[in-house]
Backbone bond lengths (Angstrom), bond angles and torsions (degrees), N, CA, C in turn:
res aa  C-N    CA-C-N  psi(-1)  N-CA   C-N-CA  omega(-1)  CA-C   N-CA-C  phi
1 X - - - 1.477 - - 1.534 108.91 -
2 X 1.408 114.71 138.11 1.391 119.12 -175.60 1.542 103.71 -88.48
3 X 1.439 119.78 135.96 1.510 134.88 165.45 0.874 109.38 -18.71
4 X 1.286 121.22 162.52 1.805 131.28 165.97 1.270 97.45 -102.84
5 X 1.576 131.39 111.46 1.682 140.20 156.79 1.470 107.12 -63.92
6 X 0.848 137.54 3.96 1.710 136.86 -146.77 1.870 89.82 -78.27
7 X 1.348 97.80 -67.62 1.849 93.88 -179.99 1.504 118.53 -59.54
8 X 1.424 118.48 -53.39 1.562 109.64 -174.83 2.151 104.45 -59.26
9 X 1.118 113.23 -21.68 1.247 131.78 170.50 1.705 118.53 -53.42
10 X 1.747 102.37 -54.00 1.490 106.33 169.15 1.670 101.81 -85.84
11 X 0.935 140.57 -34.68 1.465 121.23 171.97 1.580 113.42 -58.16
12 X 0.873 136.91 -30.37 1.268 126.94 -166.44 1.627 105.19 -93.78
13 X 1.478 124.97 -3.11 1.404 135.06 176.14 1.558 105.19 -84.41
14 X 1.428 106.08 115.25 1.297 127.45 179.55 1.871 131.92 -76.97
15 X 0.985 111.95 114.25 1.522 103.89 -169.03 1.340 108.60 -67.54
16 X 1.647 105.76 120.63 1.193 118.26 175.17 1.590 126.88 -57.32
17 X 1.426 132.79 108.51 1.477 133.45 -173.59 1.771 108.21 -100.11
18 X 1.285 107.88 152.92 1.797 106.84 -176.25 2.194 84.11 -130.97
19 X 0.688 97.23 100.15 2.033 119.76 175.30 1.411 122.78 -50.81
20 X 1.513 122.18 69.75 1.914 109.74 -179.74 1.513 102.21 -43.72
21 X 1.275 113.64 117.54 1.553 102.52 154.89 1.068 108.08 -139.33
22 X 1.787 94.23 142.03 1.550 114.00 162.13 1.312 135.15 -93.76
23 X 1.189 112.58 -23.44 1.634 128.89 156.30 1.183 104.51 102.10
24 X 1.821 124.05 32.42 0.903 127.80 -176.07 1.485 97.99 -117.32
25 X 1.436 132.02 -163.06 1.507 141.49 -158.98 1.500 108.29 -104.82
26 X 1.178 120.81 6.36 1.551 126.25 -174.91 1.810 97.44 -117.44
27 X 1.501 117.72 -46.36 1.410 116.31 137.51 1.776 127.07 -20.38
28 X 1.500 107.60 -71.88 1.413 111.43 -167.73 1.215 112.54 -75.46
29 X 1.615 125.22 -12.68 1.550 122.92 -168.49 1.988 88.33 -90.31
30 X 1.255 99.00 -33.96 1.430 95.17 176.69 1.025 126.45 -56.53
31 X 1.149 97.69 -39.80 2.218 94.76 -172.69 1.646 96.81 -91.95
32 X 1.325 117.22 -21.39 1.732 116.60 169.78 1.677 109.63 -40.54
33 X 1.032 101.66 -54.18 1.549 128.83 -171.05 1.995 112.27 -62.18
34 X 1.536 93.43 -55.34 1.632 104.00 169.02 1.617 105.71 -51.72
35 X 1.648 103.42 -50.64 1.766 106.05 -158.07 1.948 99.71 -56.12
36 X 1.360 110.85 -13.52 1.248 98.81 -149.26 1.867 88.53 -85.72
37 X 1.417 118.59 -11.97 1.290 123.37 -163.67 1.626 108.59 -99.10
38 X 1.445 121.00 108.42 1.601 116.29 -145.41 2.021 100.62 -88.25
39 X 1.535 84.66 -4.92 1.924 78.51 -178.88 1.718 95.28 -100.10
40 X 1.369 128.79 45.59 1.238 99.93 156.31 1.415 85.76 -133.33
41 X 1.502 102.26 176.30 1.695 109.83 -171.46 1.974 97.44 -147.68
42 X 1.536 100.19 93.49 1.512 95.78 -177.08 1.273 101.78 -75.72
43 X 1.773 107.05 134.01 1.426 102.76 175.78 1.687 121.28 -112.52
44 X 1.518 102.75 19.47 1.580 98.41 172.90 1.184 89.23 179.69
45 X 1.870 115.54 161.05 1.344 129.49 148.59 1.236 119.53 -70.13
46 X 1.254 129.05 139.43 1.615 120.51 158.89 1.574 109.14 -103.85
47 X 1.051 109.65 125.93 1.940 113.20 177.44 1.411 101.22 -119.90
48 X 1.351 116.61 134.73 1.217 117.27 135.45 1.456 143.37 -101.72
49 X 1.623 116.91 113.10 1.279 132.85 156.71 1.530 146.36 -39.97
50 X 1.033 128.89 129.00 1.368 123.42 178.92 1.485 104.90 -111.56
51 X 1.455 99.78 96.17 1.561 111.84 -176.76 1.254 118.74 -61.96
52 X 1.175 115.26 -3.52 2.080 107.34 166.62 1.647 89.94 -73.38
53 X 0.901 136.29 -46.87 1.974 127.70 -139.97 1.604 86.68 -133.31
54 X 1.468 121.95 20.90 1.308 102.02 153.99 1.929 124.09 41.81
55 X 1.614 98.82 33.03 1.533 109.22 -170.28 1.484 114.45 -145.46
56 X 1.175 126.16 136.35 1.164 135.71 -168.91 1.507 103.91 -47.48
57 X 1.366 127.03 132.98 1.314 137.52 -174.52 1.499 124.23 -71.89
58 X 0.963 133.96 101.92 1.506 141.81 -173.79 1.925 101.89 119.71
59 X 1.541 103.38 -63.91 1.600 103.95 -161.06 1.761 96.14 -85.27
60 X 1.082 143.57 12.17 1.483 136.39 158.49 1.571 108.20 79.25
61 X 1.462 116.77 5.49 1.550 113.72 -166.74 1.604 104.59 -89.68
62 X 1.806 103.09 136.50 1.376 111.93 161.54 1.117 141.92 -29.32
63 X 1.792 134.38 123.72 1.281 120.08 -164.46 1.723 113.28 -52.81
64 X 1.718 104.81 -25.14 1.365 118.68 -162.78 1.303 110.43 -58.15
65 X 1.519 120.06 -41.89 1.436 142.45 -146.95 1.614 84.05 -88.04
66 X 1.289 120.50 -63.09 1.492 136.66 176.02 1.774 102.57 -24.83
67 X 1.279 110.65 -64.25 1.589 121.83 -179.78 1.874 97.11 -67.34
68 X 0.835 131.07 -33.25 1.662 122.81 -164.36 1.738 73.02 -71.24
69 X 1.044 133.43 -77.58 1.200 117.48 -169.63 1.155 151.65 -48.16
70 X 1.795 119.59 -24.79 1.133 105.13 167.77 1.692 106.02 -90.80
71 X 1.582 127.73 20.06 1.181 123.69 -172.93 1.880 102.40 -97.14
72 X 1.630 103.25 -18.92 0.888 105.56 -162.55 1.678 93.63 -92.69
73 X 1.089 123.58 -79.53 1.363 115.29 142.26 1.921 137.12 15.58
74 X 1.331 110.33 -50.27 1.085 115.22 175.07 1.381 112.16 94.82
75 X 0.935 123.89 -35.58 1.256 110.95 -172.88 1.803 115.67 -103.14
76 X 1.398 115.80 168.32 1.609 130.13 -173.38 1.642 115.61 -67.15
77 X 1.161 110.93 131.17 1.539 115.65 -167.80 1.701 104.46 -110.25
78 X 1.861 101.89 108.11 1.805 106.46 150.61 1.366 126.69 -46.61
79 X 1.165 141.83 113.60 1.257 107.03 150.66 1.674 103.50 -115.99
80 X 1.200 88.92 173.69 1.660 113.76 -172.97 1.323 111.05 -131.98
81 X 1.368 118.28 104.72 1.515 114.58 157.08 1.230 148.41 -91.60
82 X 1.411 118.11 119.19 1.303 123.23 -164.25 1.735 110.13 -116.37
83 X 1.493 126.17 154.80 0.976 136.80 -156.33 1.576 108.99 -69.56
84 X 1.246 134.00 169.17 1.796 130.16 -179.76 1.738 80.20 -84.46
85 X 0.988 159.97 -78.09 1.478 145.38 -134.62 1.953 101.81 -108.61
86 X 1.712 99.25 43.92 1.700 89.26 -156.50 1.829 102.11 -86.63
87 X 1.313 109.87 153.91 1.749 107.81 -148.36 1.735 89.73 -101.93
88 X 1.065 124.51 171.21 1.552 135.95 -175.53 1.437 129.72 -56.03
89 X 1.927 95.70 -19.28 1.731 101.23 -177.70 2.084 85.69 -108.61
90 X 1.213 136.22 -21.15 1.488 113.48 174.46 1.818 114.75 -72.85
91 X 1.735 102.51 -22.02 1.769 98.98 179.55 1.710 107.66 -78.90
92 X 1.503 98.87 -21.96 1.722 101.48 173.93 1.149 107.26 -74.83
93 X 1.161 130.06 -57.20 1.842 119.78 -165.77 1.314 109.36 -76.01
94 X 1.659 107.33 -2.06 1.701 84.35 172.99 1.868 111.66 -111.21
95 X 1.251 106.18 -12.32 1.336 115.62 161.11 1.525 111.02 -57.31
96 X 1.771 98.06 -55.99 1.747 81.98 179.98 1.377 124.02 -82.69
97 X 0.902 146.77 0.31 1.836 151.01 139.51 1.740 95.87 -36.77
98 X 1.606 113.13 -57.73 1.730 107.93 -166.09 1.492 88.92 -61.58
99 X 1.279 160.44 -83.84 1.179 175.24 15.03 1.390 96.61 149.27
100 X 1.201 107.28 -87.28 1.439 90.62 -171.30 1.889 118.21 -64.55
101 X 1.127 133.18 1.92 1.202 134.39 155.41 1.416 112.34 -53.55
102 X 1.538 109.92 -56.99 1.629 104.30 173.06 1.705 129.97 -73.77
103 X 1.723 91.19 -14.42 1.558 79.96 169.66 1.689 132.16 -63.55
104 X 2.028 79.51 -44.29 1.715 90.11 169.90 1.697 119.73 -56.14
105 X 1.424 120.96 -11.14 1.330 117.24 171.42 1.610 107.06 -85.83
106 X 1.232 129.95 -12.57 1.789 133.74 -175.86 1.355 114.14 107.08
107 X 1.561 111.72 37.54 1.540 115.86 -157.60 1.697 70.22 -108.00
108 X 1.619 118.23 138.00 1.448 101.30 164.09 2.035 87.16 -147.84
109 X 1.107 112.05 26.26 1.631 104.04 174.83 1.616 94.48 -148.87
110 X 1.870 102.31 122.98 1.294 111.83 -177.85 1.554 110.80 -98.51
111 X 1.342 163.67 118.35 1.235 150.93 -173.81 1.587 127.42 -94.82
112 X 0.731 130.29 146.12 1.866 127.86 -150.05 1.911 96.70 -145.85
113 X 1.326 107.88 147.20 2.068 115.76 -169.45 1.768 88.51 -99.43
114 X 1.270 131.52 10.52 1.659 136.61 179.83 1.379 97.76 -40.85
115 X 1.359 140.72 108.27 1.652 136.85 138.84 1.346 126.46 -43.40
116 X 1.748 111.55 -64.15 1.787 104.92 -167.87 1.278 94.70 -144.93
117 X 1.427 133.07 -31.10 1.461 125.83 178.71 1.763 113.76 -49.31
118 X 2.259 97.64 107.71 1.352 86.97 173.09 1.182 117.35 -103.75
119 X 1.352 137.73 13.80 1.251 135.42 158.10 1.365 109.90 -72.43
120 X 1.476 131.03 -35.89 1.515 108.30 163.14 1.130 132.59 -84.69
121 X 1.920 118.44 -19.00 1.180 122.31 146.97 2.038 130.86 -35.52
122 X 1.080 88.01 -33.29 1.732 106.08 -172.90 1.875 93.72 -92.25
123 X 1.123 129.11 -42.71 1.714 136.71 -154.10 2.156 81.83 -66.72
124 X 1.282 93.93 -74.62 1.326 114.06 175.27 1.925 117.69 -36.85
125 X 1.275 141.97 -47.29 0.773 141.91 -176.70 1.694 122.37 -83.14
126 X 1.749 93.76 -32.05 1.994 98.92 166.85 1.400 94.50 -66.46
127 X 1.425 119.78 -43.27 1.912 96.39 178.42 1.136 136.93 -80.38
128 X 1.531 106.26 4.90 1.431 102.76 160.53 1.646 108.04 -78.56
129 X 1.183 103.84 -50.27 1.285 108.51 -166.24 1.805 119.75 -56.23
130 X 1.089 92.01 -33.63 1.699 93.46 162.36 1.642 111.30 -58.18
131 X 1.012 127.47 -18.79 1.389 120.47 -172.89 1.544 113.64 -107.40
132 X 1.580 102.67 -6.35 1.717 123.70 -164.66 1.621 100.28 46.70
133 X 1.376 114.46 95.19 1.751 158.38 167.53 1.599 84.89 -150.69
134 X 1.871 79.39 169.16 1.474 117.79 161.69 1.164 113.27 -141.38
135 X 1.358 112.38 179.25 1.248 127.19 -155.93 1.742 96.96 -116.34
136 X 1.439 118.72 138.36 1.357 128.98 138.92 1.303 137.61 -145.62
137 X 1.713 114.55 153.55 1.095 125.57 -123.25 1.458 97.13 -151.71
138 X 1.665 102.75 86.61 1.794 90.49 -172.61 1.411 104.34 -109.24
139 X 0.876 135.26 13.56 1.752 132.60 159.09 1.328 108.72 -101.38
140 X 1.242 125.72 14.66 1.626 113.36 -173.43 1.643 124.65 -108.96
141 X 1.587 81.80 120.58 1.459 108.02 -160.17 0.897 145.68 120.71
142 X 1.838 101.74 -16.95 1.269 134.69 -178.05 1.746 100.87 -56.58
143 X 1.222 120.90 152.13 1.534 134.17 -172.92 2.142 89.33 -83.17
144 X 1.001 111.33 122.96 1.680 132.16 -175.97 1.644 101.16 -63.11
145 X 1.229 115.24 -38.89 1.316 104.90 176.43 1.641 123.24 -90.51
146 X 1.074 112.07 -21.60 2.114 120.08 162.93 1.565 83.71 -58.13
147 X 1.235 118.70 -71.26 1.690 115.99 -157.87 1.533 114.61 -46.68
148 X 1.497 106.74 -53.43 1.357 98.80 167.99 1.739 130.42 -43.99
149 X 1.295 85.22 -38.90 1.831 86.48 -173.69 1.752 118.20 -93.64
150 X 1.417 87.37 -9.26 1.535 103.09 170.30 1.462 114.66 -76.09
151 X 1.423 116.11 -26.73 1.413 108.79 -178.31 1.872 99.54 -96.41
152 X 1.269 124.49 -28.15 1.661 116.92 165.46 1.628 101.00 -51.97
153 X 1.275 128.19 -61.64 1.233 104.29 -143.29 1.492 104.86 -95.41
154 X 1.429 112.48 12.77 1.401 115.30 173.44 2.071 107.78 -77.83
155 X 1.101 93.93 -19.39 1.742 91.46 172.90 1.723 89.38 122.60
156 X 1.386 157.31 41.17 1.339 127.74 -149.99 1.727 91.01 -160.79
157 X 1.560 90.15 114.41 2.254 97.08 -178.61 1.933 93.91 -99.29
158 X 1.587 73.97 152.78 1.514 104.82 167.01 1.389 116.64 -148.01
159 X 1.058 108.90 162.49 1.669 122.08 -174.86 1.055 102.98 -126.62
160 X 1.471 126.98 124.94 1.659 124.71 155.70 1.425 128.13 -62.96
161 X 1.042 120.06 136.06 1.859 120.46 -147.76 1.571 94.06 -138.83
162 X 1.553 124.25 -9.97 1.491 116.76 166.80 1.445 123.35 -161.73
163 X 1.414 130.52 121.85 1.051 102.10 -165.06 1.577 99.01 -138.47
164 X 1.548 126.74 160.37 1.452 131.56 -154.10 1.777 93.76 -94.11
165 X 1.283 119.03 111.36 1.634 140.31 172.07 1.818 107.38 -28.20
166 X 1.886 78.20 -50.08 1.817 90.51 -172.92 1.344 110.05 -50.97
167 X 1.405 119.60 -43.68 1.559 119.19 -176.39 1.623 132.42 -117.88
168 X 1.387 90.95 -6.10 1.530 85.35 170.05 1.849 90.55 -138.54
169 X 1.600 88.74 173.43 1.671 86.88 167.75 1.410 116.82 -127.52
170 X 1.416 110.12 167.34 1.504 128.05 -149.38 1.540 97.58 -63.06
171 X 1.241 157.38 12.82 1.464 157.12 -157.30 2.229 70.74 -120.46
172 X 0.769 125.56 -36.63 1.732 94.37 -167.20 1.591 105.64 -94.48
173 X 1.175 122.47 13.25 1.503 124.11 177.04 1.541 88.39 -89.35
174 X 1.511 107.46 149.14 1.180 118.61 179.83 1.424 112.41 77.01
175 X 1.441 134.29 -24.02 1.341 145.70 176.45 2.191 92.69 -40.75
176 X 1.434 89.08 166.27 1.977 100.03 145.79 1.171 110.33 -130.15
177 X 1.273 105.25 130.99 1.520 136.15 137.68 1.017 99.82 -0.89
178 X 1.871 128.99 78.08 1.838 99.61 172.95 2.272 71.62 -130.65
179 X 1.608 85.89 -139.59 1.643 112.07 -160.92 2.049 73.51 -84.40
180 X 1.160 106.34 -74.34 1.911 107.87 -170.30 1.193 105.32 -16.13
181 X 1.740 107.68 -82.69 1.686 111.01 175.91 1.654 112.76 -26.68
182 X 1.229 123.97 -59.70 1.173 93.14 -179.79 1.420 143.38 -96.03
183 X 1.588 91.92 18.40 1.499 92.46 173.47 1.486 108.20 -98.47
184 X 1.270 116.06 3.97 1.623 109.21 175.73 1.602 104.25 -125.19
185 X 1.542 99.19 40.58 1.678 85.19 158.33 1.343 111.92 -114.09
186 X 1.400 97.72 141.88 1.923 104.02 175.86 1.320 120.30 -11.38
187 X 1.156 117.44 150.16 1.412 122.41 132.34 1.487 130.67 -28.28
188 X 1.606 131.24 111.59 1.161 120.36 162.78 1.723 117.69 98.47
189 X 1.893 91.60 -4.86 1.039 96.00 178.59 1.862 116.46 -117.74
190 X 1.779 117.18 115.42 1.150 133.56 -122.76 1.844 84.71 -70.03
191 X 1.607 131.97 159.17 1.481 135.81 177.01 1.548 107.41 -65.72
192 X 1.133 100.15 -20.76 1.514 107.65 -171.57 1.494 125.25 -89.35
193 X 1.481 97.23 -13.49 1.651 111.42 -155.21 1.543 109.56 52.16
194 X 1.263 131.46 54.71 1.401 109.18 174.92 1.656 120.24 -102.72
195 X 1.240 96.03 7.16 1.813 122.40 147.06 1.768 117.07 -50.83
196 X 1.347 103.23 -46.96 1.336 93.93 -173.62 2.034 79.62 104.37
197 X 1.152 118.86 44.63 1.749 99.45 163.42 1.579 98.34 -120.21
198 X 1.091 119.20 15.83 1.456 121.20 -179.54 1.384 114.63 -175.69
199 X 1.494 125.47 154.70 1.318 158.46 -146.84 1.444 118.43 -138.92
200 X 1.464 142.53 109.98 1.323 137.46 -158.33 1.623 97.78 -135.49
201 X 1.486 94.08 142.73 1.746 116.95 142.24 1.267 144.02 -69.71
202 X 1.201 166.37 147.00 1.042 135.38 152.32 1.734 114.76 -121.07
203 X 1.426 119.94 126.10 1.174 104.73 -141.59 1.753 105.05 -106.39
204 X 1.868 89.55 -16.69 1.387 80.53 -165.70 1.899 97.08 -164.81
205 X 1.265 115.47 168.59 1.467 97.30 -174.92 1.866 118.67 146.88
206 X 1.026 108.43 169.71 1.918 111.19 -170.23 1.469 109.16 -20.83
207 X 1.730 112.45 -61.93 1.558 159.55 -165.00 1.302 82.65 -54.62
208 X 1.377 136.18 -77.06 1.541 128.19 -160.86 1.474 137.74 -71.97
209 X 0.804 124.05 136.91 1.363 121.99 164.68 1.306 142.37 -57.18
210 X 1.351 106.02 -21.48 1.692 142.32 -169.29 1.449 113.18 -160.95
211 X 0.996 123.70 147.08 1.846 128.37 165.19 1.085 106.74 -69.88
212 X 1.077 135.89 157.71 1.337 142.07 168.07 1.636 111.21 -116.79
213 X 1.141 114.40 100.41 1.618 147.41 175.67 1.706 116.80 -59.58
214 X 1.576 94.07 127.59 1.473 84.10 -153.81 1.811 89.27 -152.80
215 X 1.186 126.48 143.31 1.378 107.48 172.06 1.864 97.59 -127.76
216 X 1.304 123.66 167.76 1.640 139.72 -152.44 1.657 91.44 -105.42
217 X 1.507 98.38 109.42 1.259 113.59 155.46 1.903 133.57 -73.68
218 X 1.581 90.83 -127.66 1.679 85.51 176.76 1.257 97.48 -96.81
219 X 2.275 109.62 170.04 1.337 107.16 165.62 1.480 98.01 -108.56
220 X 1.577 126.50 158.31 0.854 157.10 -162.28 1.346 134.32 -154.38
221 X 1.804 119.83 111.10 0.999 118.05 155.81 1.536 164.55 -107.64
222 X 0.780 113.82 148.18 1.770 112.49 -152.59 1.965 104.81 -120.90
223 X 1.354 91.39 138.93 0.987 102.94 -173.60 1.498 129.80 68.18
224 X 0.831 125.91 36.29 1.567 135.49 -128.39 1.454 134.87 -15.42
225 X 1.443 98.45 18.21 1.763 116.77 152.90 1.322 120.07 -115.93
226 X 1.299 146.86 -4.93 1.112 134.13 -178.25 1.474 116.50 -100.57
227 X 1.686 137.88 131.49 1.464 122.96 172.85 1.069 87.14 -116.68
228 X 1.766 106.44 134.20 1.280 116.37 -175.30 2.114 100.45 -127.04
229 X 1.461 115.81 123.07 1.614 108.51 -173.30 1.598 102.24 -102.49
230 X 1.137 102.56 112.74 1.815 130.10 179.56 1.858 91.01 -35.09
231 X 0.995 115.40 135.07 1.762 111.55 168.43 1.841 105.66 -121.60
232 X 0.977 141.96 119.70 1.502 154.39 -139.20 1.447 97.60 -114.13
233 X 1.034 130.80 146.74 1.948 111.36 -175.13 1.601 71.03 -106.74
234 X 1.267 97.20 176.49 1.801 118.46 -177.34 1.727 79.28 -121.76
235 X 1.440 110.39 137.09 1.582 113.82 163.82 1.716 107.40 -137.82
236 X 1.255 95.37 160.25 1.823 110.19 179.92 1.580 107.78 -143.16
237 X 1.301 100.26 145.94 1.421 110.26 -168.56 1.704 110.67 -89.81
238 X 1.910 101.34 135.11 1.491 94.38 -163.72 1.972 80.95 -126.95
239 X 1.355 124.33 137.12 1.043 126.76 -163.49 1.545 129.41 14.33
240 X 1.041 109.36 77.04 1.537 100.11 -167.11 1.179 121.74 79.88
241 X 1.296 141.84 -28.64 1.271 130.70 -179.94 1.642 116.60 -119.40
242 X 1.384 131.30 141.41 1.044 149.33 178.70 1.679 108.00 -80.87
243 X 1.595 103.50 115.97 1.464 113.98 -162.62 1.587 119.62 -139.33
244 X 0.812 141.39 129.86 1.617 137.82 -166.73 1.688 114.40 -48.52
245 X 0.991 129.38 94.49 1.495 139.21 179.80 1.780 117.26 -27.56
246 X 1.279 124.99 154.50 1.198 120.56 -158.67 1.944 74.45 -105.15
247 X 1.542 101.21 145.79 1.619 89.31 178.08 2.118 116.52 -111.87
């Protein structure tokens, strides 16, 4: 009589993950952290877009730069478009349309780069649960300043691409993510930005395959608190086609 495979069969079945990403450094320490866990199997980014400016929503980054990354990355990129003034029930019904598409594929755990905020920790998890998903959360709790320096000395650049007027000023937009940046930020203001006092890139690092090449446009402000610095991908042509440069 031949063995029963049935158990070594369910151990080796990987829990399907669907990836919030913003393409910032609280993003990449996140999925750093997943990659290290061999029973999950992320099967896409989810981004959300702001289809007037064609740019990642909150951090101001190019859809282009967005694609250099999940190409570099490896894996398949959601996006979701939502309106420039879009209100709390149009980012929900269109999140859950992306969402429940992957559930019906066996996706039933969504993963999020959240540190300590538990009101959005909690906002985020009743909406999974309305759809039956869950929530995971592998930086949470983690101390903001290990994380910060955990992702420098892991090998991995970023550029700040937005930062809040109210608390910092426009000379650190466009800055990188190194040891400096954070020794000259204010008082009170968290390493991580997980306040919302800052906005990141991530350009290059463990996770990639290639850097993703980019040179510093204009700065710009919006809303009359936000400075947000345009990031330009640098591209070179590889048989015929025009493609994001290895950096």
């Amino acid at each position: 009589m031949r063995p029963c495979r049935c158990r070594e069969a369910n151990r080796s079945m990987k829990e399907k993950i669907l990836f919030t990403w913003s393409g910032g450094k609280d993003s990449v320490m996140a999925l750093h952290e997943l990659k290290k866990n061999a029973g999950y199997e992320i099967v896409a980014l989810l981004t959300t877009l702001t289809k007037d400016y064609e740019r990642i929503s909150m951090h101001g980054v190019r859809r282009e730069l967005l694609e250099a990354q999940a190409i570099s990355l490896g894996i398949p990129l959601e996006k979701v478009l939502i309106s420039r003034r879009s209100s709390n029930e149009e980012y929900e019904s269109r999140m859950r349309a992306a969402l429940g598409r992957y559930k019906a594929e066996g996706v039933t755990c969504v993963a999020f780069g959240d540190i300590f905020l538990e009101e959005l920790r909690k906002y985020r998890e009743n909406n999974l649960a309305k759809i039956g998903m869950k929530g995971i959360f592998p930086l949470w709790k983690r101390r903001t300043s290990d994380l910060a320096r955990d992702f420098i000395n892991a090998g991995f650049r970023a550029v700040i691409t937005c930062v809040d007027s109210e608390v910092l000023d426009r000379r650190f937009a466009g800055r990188e993510f190194d040891e400096t940046f954070l020794s000259e930020l204010p008082s009170g203001v968290d390493p991580c930005g997980e306040n919302g006092e800052f906005h990141s890139f991530v350009c290059d690092g463990p996770v990639f395959k290639n850097a993703i090449r980019h040179t510093r446009g204009e700065l710009v402000l919006r809303d009359q608190r936000f400075w947000y610095l345009d990031l330009i991908p640098v591209r070179c042509s590889t048989e015929g086609q025009t493609v994001a440069c290895e950096g």
